[in-house]
N, C-alpha and C positions, 0 to 999 in steps of 0.2 A: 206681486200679490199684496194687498192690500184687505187688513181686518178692520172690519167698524163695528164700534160697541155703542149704542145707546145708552143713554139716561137721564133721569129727569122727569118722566111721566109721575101720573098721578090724580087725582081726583080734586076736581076746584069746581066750584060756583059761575054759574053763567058771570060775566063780568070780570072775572079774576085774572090773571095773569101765572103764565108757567113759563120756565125756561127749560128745555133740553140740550142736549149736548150729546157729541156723535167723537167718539175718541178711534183715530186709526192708527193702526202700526204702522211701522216700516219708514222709510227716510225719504220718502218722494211724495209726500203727501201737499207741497209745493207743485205737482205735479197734476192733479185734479182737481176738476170743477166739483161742486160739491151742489148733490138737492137734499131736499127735505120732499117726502110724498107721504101720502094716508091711505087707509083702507079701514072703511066703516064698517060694518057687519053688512053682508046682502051686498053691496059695493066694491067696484072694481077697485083699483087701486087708483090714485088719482095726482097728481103734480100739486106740490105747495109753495115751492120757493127753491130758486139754487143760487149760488155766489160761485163765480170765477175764481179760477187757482189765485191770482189775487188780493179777490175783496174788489178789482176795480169794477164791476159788476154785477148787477142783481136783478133777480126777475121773481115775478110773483104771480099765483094767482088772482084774478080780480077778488072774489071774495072775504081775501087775507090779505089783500094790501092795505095800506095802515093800519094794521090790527098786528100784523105778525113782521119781527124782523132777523133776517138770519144773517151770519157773522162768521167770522172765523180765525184763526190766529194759528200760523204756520209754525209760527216757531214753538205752539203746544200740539203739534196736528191735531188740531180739535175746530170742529164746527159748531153752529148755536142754532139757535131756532128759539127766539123771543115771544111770548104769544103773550098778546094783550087784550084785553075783551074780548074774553072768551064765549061763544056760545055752544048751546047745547048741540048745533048740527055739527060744530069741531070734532066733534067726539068718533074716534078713531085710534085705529095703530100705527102712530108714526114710525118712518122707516127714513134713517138714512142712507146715501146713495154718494156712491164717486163715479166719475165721468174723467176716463181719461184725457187729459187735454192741456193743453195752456194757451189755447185761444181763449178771446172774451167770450166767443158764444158760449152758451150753457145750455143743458138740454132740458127737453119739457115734456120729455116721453119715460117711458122707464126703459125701452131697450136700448136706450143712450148710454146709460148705466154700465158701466162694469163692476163695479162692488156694491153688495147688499148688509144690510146691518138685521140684527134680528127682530125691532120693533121693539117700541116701548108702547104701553096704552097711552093716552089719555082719555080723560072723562069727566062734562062736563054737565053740570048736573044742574035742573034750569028751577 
């Protein structure tokens, strides 16, 4: 079992920059791929970015790649989600997510997922 806590959302200016952070319990967090996904208002939920149990890998949405960079560091179990020019369509409830595994693939669906975090906002205001 695996708990994931968000934080780090917040309210910035189109163009700004945020960082998030996705904190799990438990000793196996070496043990998971790790995404980052959103859900706008009206909007399904949608894939932004995941890293391999690793770090040796990364995958992005097209609209977030070089804008957005996610990270991670095993030995805090904690994940990142860097966001850099910001715009106002970003604006969403990010949600982190683990993925059982320690293959390089990562998943790009959410029923790939086995742990949910409860969402942080962001918003980005143009």
């Amino acid at each position: 079992q695996v708990q994931l806590v968000e934080s780090g959302g917040g309210l910035v200016q189109a163009g700004g920059s945020l960082g998030l952070s996705c904190a799990a319990s438990g000793r196996t967090f070496s043990s998971y791929a790790m995404g980052w996904f959103r859900q706008a208002p009206g909007k399904e939920r949608e894939f932004v970015a995941a890293i391999s149990w690793n770090g040796g890998s990364t995958y992005y949405r097209g609209s977030v790649k070089g804008r957005f960079t996610i990270s991670r560091d095993n030995a805090k179990n904690t994940a990142y989600l860097r966001m850099n020019s910001l715009k106002p369509e970003d604006t969403a409830v990010y949600y982190c997510a683990a993925q059982r595994t320690t293959a390089q693939a990562m998943g790009v669906t959410e029923y790939e997922y086995d742990y949910w975090g409860q969402g942080t906002q962001v918003t980005v205001s143009s």
